[in-house]
C-alpha positions as CSV (number, residue, x, y, z in Angstrom):
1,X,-20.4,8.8,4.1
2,X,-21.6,5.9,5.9
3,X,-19.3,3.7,4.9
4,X,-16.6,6.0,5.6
5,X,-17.5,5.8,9.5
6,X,-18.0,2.1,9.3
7,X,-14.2,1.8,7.8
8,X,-13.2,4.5,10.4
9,X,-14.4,2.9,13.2
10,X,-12.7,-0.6,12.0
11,X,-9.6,1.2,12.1
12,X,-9.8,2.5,15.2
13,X,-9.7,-1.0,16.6
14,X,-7.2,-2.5,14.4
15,X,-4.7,0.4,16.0
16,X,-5.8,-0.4,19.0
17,X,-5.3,-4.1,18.6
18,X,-3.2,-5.1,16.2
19,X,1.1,-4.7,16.0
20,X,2.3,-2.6,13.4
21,X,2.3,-4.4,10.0
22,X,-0.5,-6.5,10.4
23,X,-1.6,-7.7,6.8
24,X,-6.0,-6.8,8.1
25,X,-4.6,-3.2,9.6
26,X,-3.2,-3.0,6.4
27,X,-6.4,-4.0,4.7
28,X,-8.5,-1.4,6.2
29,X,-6.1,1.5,5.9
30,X,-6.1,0.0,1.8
31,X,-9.9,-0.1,2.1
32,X,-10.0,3.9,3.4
33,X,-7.5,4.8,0.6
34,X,-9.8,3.3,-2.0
35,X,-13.1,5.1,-0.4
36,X,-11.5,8.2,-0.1
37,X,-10.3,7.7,-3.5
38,X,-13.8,6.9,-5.5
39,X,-14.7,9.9,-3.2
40,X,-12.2,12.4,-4.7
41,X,-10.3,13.1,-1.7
42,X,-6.8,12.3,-3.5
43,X,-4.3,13.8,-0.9
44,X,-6.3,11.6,2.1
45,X,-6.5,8.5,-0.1
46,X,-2.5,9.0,-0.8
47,X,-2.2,9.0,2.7
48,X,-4.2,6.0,3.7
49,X,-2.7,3.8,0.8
50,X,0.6,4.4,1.0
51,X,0.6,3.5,4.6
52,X,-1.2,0.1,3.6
53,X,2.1,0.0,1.5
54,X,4.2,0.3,4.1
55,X,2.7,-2.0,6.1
56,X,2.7,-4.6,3.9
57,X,6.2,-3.4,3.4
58,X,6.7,-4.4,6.9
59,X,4.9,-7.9,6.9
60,X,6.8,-8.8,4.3
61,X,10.6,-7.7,5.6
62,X,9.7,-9.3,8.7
63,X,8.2,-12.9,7.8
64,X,9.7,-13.3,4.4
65,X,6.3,-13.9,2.8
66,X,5.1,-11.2,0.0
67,X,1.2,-10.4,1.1
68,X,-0.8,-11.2,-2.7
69,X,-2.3,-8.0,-2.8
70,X,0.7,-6.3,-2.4
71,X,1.2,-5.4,-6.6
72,X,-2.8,-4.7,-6.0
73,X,-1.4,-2.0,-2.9
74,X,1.5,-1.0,-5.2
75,X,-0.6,-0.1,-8.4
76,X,-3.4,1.3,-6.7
77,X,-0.8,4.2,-4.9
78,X,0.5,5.2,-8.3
79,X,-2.8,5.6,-9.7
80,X,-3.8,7.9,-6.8
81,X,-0.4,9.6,-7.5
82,X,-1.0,10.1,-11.2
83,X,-4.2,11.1,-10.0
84,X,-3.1,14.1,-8.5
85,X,-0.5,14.8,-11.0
86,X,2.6,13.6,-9.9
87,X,5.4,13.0,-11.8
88,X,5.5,9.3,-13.2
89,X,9.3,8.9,-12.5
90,X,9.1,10.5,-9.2
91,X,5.9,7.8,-8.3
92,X,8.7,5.2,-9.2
93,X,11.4,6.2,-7.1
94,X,8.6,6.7,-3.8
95,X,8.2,3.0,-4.8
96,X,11.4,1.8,-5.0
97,X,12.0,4.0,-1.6
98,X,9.3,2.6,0.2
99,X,10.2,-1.2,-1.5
100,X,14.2,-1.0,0.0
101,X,13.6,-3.0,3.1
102,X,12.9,-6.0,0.6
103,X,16.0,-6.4,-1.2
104,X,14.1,-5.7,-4.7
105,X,12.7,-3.4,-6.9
106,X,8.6,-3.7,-6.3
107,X,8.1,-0.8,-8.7
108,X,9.6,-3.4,-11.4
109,X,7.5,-6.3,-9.5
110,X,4.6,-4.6,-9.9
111,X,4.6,-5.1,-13.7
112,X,5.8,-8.3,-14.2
113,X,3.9,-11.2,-14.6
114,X,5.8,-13.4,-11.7
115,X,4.1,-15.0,-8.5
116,X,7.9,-13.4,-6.3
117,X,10.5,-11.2,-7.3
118,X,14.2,-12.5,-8.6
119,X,16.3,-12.4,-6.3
120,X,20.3,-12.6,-6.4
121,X,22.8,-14.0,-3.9
């Protein structure tokens, strides 16, 4: 529970402080997700890591450079989706959703053994 306050608190002043998409804002709200996650609070952790996700999401689209724990981000939020029993094609397509502002397919990234996605012209 301690820990949960600490991550809470460090989160209150990366919102404070940092701009939206921030790879260390994304880090904590990760961080959360993963707590919340080894604590059994599934919906929260959902919550926490799929807005790391987007984040990263965001860094990404905007400077071009994929974050490397990105595919760590991605594979954690459909484990915490199979988790709670979602459907495995419906986690995919949340992916691929979420993944649209980068030109490819990170639910196929997230599997492959590649440092950056294909892309096409």
């Amino acid at each position: 529970m301690e820990a949960k306050l600490l991550v809470e608190r460090a989160l209150k002043i990366d919102r404070s402080s940092l701009v939206s998409g921030h790879p260390q804002l994304a880090s904590h709200l990760f961080n959360m997700g993963v707590l919340l996650k080894d604590m059994g609070s599934l919906c929260e952790a959902e919550a926490y890591v799929r807005e790391s996700l987007e984040h990263l999401i965001s860094f990404a689209s905007a400077t071009g450079h994929l974050p490397s724990e990105l595919r760590h981000v991605i594979s954690t939020y459909r484990s915490v989706r199979l988790a709670e029993k979602h459907d495995p094609n419906e986690i995919t397509l949340a992916i691929r959703e979420l993944g649209r502002p980068l030109g490819f397919d990170i639910s196929l990234w997230e599997f492959t053994d590649i440092k950056h996605p294909l892309y096409t012209a």
